[in-house]
KEKE-3310 file (N, C-alpha, C; in steps of 0.2 Angstrom, whole numbers, plus 5000, padded with zeros to 4 digits):
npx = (4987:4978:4975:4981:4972:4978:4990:5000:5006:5010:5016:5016:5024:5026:5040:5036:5032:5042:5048:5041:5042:5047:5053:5060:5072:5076:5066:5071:5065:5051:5055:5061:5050:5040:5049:5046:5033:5032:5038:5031:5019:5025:5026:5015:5010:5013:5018:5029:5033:5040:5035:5045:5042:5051:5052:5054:5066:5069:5059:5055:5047:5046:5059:5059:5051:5062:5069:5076:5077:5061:5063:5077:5076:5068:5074:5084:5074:5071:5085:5082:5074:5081:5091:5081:5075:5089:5091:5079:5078:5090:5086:5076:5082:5090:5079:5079:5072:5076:5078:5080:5088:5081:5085:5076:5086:5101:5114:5123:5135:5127:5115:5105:5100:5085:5074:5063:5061:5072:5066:5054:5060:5067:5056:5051:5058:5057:5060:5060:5056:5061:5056:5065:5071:5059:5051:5061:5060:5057:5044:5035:5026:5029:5020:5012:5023:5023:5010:5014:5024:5018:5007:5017:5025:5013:5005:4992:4984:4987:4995:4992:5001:4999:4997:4983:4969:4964:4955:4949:4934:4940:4954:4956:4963:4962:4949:4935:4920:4925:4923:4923:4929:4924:4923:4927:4926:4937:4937:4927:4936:4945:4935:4931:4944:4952:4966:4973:4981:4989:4980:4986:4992:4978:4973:4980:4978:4964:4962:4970:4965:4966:4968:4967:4972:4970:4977:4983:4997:5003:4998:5004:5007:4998:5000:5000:4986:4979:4980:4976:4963:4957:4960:4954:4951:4951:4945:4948:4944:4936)
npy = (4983:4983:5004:5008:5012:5018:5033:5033:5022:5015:5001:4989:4973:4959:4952:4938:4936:4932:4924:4911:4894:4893:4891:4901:4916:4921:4919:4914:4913:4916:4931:4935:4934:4943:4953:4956:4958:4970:4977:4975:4981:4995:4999:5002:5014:5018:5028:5019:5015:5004:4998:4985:4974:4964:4952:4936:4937:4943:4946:4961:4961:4947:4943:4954:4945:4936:4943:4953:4971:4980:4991:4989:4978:4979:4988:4978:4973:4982:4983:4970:4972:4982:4974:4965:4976:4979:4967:4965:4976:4972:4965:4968:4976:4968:4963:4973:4987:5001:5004:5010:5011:5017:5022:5023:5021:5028:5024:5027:5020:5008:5011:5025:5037:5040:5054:5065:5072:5069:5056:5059:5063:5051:5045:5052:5052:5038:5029:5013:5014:5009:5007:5009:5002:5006:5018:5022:5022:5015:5003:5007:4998:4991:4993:5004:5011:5011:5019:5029:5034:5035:5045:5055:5055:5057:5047:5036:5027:5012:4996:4983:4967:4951:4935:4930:4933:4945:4953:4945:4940:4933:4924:4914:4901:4895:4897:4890:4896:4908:4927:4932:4951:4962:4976:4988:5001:5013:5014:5003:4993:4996:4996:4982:4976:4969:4965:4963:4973:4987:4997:5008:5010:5009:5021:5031:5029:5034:5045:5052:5049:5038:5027:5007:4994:4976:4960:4945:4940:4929:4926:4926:4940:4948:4961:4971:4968:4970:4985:4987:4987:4974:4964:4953:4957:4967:4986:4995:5011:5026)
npz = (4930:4945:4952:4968:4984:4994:4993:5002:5015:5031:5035:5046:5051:5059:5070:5072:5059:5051:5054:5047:5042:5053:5071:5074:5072:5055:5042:5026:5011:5015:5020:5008:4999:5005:5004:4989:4988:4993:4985:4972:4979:4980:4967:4963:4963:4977:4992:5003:5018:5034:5048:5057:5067:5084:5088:5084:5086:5099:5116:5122:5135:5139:5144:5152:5167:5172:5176:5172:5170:5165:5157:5152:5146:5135:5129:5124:5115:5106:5097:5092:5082:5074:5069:5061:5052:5044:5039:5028:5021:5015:5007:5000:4992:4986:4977:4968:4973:4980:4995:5013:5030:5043:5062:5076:5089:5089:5079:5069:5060:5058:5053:5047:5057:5063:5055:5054:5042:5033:5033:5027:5015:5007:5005:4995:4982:4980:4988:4999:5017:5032:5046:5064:5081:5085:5096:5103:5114:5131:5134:5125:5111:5095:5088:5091:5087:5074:5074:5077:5068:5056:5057:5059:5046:5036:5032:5027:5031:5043:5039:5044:5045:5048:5056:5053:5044:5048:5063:5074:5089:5097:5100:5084:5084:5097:5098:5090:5090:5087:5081:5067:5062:5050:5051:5062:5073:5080:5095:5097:5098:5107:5119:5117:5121:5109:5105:5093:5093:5103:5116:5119:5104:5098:5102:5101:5083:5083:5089:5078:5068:5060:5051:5051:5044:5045:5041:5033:5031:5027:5013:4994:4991:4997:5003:4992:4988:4998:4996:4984:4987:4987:4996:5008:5022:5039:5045:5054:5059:5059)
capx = (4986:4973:4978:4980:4967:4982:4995:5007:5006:5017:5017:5018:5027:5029:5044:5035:5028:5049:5049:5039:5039:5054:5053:5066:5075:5074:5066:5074:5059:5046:5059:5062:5043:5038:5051:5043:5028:5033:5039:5026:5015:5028:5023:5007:5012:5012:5024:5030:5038:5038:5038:5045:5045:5058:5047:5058:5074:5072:5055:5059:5042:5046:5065:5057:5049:5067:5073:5081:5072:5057:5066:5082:5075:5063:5079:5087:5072:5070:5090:5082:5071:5084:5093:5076:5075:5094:5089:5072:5083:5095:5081:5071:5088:5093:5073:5079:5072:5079:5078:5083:5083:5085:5083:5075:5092:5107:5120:5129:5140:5123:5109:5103:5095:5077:5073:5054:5062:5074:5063:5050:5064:5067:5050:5048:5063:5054:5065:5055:5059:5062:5058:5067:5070:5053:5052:5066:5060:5054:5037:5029:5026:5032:5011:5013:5027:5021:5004:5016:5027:5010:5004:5022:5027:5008:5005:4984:4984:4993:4993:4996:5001:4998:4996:4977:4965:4955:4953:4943:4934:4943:4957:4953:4967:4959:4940:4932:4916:4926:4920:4928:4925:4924:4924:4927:4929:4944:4932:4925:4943:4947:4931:4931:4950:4955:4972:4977:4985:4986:4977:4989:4990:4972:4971:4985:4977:4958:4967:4973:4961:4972:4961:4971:4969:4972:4976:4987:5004:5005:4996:5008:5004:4993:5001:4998:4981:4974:4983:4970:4954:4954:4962:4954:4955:4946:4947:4947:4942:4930)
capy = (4982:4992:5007:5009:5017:5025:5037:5033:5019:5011:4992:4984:4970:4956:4949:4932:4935:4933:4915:4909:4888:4890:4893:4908:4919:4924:4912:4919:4911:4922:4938:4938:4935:4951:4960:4955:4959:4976:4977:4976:4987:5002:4999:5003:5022:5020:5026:5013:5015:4998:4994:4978:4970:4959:4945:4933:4937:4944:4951:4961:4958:4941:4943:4955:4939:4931:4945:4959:4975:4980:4996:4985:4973:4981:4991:4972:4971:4988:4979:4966:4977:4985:4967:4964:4978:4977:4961:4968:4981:4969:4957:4973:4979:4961:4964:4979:4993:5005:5005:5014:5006:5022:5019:5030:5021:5032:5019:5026:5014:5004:5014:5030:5040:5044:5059:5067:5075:5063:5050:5061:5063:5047:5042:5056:5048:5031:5021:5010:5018:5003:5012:5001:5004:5007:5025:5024:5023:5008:5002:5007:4993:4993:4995:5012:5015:5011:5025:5036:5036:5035:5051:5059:5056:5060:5041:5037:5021:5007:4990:4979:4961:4947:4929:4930:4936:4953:4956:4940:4942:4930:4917:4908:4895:4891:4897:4890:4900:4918:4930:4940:4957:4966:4984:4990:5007:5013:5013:4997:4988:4998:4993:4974:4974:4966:4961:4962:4980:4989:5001:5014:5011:5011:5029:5036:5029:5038:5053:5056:5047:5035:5018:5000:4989:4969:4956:4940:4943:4923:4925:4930:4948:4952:4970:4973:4967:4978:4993:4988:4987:4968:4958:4949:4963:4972:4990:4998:5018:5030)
capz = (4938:4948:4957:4976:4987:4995:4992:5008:5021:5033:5035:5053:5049:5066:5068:5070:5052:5046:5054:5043:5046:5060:5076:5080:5069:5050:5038:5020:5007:5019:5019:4998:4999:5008:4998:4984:4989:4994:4977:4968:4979:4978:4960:4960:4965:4984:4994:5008:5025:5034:5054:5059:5074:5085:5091:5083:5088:5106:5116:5129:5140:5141:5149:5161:5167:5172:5183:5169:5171:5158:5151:5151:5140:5130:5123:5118:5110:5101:5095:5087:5077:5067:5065:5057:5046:5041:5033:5025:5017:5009:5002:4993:4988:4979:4973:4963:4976:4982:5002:5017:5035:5051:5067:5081:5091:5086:5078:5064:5060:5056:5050:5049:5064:5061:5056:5048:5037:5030:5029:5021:5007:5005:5001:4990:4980:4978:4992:5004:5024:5037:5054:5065:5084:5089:5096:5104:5121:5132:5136:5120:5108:5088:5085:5093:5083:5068:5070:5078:5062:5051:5061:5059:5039:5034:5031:5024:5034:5044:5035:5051:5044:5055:5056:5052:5039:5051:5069:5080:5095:5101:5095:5079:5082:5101:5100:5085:5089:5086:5076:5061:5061:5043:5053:5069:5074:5087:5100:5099:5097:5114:5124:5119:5123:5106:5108:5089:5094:5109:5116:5114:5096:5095:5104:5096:5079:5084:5092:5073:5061:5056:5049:5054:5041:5046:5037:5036:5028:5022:5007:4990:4985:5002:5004:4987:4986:5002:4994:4979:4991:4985:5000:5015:5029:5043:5044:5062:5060:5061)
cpx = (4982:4978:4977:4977:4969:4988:5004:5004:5013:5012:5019:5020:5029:5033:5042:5034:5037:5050:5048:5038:5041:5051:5056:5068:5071:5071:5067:5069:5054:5051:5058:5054:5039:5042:5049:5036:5026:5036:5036:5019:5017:5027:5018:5006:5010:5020:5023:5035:5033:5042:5038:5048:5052:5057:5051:5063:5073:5066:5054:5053:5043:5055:5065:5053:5056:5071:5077:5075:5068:5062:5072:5079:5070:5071:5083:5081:5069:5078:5087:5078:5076:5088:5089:5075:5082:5093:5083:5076:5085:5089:5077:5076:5090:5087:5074:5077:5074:5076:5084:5080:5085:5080:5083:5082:5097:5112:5123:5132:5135:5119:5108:5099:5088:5079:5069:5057:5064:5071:5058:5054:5066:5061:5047:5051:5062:5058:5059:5059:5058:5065:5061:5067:5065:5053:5057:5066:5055:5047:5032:5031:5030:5024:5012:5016:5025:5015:5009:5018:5022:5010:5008:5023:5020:5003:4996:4983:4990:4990:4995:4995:5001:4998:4990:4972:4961:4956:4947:4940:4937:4949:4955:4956:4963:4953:4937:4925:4918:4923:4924:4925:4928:4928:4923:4930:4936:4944:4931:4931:4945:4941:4931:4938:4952:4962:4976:4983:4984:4983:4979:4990:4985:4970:4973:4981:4968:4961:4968:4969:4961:4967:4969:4969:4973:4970:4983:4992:5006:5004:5002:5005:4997:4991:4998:4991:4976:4974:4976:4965:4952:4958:4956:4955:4948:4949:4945:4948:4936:4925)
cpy = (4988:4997:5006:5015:5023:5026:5035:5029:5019:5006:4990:4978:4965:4954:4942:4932:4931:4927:4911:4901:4886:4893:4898:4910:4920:4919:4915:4918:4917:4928:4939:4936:4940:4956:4959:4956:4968:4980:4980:4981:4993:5004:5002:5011:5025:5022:5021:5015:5008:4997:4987:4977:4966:4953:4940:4932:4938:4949:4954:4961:4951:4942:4946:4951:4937:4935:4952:4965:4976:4984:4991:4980:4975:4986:4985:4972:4975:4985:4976:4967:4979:4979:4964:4968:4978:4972:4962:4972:4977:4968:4961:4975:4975:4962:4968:4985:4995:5006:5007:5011:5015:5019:5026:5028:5025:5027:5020:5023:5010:5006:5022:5031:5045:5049:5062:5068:5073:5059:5051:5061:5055:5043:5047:5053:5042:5027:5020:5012:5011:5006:5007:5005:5007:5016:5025:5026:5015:5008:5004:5002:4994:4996:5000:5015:5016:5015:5030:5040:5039:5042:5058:5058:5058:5054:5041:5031:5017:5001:4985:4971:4956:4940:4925:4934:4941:4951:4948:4943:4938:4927:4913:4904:4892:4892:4894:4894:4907:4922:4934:4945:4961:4972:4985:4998:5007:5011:5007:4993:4989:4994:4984:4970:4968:4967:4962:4970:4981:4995:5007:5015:5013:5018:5033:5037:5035:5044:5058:5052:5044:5028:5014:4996:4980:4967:4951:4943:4935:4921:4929:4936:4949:4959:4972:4974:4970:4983:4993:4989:4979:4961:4957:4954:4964:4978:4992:5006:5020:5029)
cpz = (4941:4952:4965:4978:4992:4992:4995:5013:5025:5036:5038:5050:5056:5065:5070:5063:5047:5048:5049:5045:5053:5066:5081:5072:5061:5045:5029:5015:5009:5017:5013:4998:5001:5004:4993:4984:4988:4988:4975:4970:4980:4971:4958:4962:4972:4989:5003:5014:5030:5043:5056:5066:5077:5089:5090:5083:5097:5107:5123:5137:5141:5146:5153:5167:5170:5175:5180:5169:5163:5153:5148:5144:5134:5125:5121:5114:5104:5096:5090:5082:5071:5064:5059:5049:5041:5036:5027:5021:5010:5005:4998:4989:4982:4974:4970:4967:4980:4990:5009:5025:5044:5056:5073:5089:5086:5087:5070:5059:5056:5051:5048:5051:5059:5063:5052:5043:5031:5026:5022:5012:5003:5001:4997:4984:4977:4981:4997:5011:5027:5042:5059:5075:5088:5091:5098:5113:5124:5133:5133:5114:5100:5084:5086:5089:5076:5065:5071:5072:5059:5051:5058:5049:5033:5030:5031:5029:5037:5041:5040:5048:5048:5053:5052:5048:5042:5058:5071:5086:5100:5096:5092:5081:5092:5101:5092:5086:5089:5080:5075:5061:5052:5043:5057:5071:5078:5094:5102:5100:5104:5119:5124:5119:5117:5104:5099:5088:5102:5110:5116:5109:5093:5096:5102:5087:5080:5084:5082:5067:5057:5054:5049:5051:5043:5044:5038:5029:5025:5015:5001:4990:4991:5002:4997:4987:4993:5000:4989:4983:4992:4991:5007:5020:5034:5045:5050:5060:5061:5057)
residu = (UNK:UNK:UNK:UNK:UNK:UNK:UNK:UNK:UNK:UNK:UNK:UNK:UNK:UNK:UNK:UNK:UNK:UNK:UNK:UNK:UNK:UNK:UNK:UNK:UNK:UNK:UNK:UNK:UNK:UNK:UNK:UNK:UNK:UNK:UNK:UNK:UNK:UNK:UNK:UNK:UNK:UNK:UNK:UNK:UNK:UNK:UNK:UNK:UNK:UNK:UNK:UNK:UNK:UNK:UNK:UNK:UNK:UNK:UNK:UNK:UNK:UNK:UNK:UNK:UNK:UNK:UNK:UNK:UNK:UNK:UNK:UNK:UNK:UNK:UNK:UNK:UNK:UNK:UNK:UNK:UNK:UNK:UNK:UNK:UNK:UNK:UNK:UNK:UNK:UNK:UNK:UNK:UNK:UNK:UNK:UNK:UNK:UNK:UNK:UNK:UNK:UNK:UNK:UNK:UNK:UNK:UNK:UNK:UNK:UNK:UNK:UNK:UNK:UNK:UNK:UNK:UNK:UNK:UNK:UNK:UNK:UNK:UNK:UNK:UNK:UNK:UNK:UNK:UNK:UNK:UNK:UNK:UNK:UNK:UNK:UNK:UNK:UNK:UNK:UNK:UNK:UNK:UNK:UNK:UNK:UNK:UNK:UNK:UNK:UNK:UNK:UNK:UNK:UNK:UNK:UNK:UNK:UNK:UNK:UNK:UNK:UNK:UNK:UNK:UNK:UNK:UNK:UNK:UNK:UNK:UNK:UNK:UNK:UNK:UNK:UNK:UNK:UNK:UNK:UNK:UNK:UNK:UNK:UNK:UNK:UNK:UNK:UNK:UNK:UNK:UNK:UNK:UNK:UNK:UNK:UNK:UNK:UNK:UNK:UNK:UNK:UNK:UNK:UNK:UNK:UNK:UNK:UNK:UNK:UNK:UNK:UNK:UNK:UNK:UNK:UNK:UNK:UNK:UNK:UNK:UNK:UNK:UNK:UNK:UNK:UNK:UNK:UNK:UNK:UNK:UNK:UNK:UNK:UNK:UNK:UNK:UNK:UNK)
# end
């Protein structure tokens, strides 16, 4: 098996991606299919820390819509984040590796509370980290969190999984004239307001040098096969 071009990512992971054909909640085939995935690219001597989303359970911009305040809902939906990774745990755990789920919420009882250091250790160790609770504060997305982390455990890239094989200028599934883009700096992704991140992700990720590789997380052995150089992506850096 070829090597990985990196050393240390971390893995944006949406929580549409854990639906898989259903329309809400967790689809378990998809799940043991990412742990498995995540597997085999810890295998290849990277280590791995993995932001997931809560799209799929609960998104807290939409129930501020309906009258509940944003911070208010944006913390149910930091919540369903760790729900998320709790089960991403399990299912690499049944896979044989070793993983760890902390949460920048303080919940004990559940998880363990992020902390650099910690997590550093962990992935020194060869367990997979599942950052979960977003920063741990409202009104920044799980993208954000997932450079911030990057930025903070010394991480070589984000691998941002997604629905679609790169970065469009528009929607593939409503424009059929969209165009794929290969390679996009920070910059460009910021001016032509492309939507596969936001723009504080993007800024944060400039800001610190951080490259953004997108790609669809449907395919078996995707993660893997970016880590090689050899999957289907677009890379947004410098």
């Amino acid at each position: 098996m070829a090597k990985s071009v990196y050393r240390r990512v971390v893995v944006k992971i949406s929580g549409e991606a854990l639906m898989g054909p259903d329309s809400f909640g967790i689809h378990q085939p998809t799940l043991q299919r990412i742990a498995a995935d995540l597997m085999a690219s810890q295998r290849l001597g990277v280590a791995i820390a993995v932001v997931v989303g809560g799209g799929n359970i609960f998104r807290g911009v939409n129930v501020s819509k309906k009258g509940v305040a944003r911070a208010t809902g944006d913390m149910m939906g930091m919540l369903a984040t760790v729900m998320n990774a709790l089960a991403l745990e399990s299912a690499i755990e049944k896979a044989g590796l070793a993983a760890r789920t902390m949460s920048a919420l303080t919940m004990p009882d559940v998880c363990e509370a992020y902390e650099r250091g910690r997590a550093l250790r962990h992935l020194e160790q060869g367990r997979v980290v599942l950052l979960a609770g977003g920063t741990g504060n409202p009104f920044f997305t799980t993208d954000t969190t997932a450079v911030l982390r990057a930025a903070e455990i010394g991480a070589e890239a984000v691998l941002k999984a997604t629905n679609v094989d790169g970065v469009y200028s528009a929607d593939p599934k409503k424009d059929k004239n969209a165009t794929r883009y290969d390679r996009l700096s920070h910059q460009e992704a910021i001016e032509r307001d492309l939507k596969v991140m936001d723009t504080t992700a993007f800024a944060l990720a400039r800001e610190n040098r951080m490259p953004i590789i997108v790609f669809s997380i449907r395919e078996k052995g995707a993660i893997a096969a970016v880590l090689r150089g050899k999957g289907r992506a677009t890379v947004v850096g410098t």
